[in-house]
C-alpha positions in Angstrom: -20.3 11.3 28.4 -18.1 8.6 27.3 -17.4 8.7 23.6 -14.3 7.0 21.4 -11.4 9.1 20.3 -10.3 6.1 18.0 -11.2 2.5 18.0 -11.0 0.6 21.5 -9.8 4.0 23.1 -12.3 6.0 25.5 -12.6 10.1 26.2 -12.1 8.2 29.9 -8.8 7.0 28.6 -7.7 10.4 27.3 -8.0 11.6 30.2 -6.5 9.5 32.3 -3.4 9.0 29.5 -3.1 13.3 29.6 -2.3 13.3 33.6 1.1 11.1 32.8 2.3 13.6 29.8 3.9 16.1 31.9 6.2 13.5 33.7 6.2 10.0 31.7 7.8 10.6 27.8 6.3 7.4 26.9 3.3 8.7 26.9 3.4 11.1 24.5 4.1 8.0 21.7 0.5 6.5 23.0 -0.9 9.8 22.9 0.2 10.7 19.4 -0.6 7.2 18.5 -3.8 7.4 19.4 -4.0 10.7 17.6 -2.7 9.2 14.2 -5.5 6.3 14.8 -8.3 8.6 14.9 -7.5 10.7 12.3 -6.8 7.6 9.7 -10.0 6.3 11.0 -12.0 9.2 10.4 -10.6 10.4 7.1 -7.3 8.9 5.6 -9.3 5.3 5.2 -12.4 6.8 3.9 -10.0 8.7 1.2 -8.6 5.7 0.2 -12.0 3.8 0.3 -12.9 6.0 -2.1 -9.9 6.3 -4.8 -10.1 2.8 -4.6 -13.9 2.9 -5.8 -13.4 5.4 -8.7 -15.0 3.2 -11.8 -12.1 5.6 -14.0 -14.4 5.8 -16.8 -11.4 6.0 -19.1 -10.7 2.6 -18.4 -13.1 -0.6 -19.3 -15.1 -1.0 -16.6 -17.2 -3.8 -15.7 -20.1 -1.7 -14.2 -22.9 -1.6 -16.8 -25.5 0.5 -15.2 -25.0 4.1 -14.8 -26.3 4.6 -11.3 -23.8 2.3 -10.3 -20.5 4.4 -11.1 -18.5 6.1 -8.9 -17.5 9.3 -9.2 -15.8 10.5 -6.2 -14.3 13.5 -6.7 -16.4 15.6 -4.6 -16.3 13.5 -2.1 -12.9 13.0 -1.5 -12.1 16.9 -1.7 -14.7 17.1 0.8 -12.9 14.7 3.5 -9.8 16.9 2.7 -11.2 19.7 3.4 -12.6 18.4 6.4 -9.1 17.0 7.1 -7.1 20.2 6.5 -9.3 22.0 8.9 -8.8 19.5 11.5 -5.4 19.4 11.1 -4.8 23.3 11.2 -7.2 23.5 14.4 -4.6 21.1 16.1 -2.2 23.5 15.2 -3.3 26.7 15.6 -5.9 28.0 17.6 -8.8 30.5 17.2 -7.5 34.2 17.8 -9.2 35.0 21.1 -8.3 38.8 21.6 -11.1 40.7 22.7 -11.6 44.3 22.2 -11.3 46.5 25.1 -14.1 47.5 27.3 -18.1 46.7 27.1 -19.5 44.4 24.1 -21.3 47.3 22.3 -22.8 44.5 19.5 -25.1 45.0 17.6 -24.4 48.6 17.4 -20.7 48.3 17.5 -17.9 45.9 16.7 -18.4 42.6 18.6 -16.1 42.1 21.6 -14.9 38.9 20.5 -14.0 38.7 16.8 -15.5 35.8 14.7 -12.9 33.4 14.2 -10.6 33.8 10.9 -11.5 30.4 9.5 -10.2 31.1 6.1 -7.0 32.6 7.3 -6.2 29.6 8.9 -7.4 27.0 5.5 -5.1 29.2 3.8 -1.9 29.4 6.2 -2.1 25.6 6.0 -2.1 25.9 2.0 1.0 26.9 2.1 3.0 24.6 3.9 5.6 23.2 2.3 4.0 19.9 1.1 1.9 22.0 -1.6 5.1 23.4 -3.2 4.2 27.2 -3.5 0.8 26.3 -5.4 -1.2 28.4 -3.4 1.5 30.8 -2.6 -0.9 33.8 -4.2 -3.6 35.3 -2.5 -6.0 35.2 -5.6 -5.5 30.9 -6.1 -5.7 30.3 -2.4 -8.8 32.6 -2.0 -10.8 31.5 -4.8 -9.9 27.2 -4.0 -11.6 28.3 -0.1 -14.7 30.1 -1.7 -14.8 27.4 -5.3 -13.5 24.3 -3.6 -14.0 24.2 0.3 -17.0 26.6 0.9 -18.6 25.2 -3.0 -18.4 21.5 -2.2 -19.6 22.1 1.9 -22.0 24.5 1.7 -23.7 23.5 -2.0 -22.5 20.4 -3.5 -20.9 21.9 -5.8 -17.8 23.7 -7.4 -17.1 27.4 -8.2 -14.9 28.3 -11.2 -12.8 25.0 -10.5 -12.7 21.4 -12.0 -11.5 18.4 -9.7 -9.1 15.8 -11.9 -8.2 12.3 -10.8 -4.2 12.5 -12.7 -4.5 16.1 -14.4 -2.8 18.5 -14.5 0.7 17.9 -14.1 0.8 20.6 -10.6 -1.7 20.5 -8.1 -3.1 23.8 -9.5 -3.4 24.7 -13.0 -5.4 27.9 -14.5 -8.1 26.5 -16.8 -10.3 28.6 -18.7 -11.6 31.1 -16.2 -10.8 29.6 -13.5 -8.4 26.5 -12.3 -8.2 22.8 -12.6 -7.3 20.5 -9.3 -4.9 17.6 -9.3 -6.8 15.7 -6.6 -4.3 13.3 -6.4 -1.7 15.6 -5.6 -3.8 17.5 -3.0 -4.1 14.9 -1.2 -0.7 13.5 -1.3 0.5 16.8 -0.2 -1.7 16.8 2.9 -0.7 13.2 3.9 2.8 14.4 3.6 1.5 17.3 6.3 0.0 14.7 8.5 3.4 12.9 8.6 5.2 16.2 9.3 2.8 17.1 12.2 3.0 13.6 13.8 7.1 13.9 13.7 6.8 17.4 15.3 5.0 15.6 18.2 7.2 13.1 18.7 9.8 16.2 19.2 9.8 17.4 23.0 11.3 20.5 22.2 8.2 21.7 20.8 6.3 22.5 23.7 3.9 24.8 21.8 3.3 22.3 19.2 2.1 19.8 22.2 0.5 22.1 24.3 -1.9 23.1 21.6 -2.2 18.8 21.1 -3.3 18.8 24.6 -5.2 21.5 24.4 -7.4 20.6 21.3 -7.7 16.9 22.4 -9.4 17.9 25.8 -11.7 20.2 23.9 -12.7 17.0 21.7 -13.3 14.8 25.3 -15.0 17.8 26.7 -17.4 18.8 23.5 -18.3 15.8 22.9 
């Protein structure tokens, strides 16, 4: 089935663009190109759709009815979330070691492992955009289980307060729990997203693009 990886470009495309890889080092710009498209597409522009909506009730706003505010905290963690998933899958991919001999589920350990999904949230916490802020196990635990698994699974928020400017790190504790810079968050992963498209345009790291490849194909496939 034919289905758009970005805007006026085709899974048909993709897979005609991923035969010239291997020999033609131009194509790797259109590829990552069309990588950077889809993902601004899909979730950068949405972000800023949405910090660009925020009513800021601290400031005078010319909205008078209260259904009509804007409030997007929640929603913009959400895309991030979404977004910092995305971008770690690209990256790294599920474990796929299988235990030896017969599957012997449900009375014994599965023979494939379910996939360490929070292992991988957190490894991409702390790169070095976030500055150490979820450098302990305890903060980067509790933002997947209060922020990412709270604002997915429930609409809602576990022991952890969103901020539009506050406080002055991403991560601050806050009564008993911790207060989010949103802001910062999401500057730090756009300066991820930058440092993974550079990576790409490297061709020394073959691992780095084979896993591109890799993931992109599964998207043309799966979809």
């Amino acid at each position: 089935m034919k289905v758009d990886l970005c805007f006026g470009f085709s899974s048909i495309d993709w897979k005609n663009l991923v035969q010239r890889l291997d020999e033609d080092r131009s194509a790797w710009g259109e590829a990552i190109s069309v990588f950077e498209r889809r993902m601004k597409e899909r979730f950068f522009t949405c972000i800023d759709a949405l910090v660009a909506a925020d009513t800021k009730p601290d400031l005078k706003s010319s909205v008078s009815q209260p259904e009509a505010q804007c409030i997007p905290g929640f929603s913009i963690m959400a895309l991030c979330c979404l977004l910092v998933e995305t971008l770690q899958r690209f990256q790294e991919s599920f474990a796929s070691a299988r235990l030896p001999g017969p599957c012997t589920y449900p009375n014994g350990p599965c023979i494939k492992p379910s996939p360490d999904t929070t292992g991988q949230f957190i490894r991409f916490l702390r790169r070095p955009a976030f500055h150490g802020a979820f450098a302990e196990d305890k903060i980067a635990k509790s933002f997947v289980h209060g922020i990412r698994s709270g604002i997915l699974h429930e609409g809602e928020t576990r022991k952890w307060v969103i901020w539009r400017e506050e406080p002055s790190q991403i991560v601050e504790r806050h009564e008993d729990g911790y207060a989010l810079n949103r802001t910062m968050f999401y500057e730090a992963v756009k300066q991820e997203f930058e440092t993974y498209l550079r990576d790409l345009h490297d061709p020394t790291n073959s691992k780095l693009r084979e896993r591109f490849k890799e993931k992109m194909n599964d998207i043309c496939n799966e979809s």
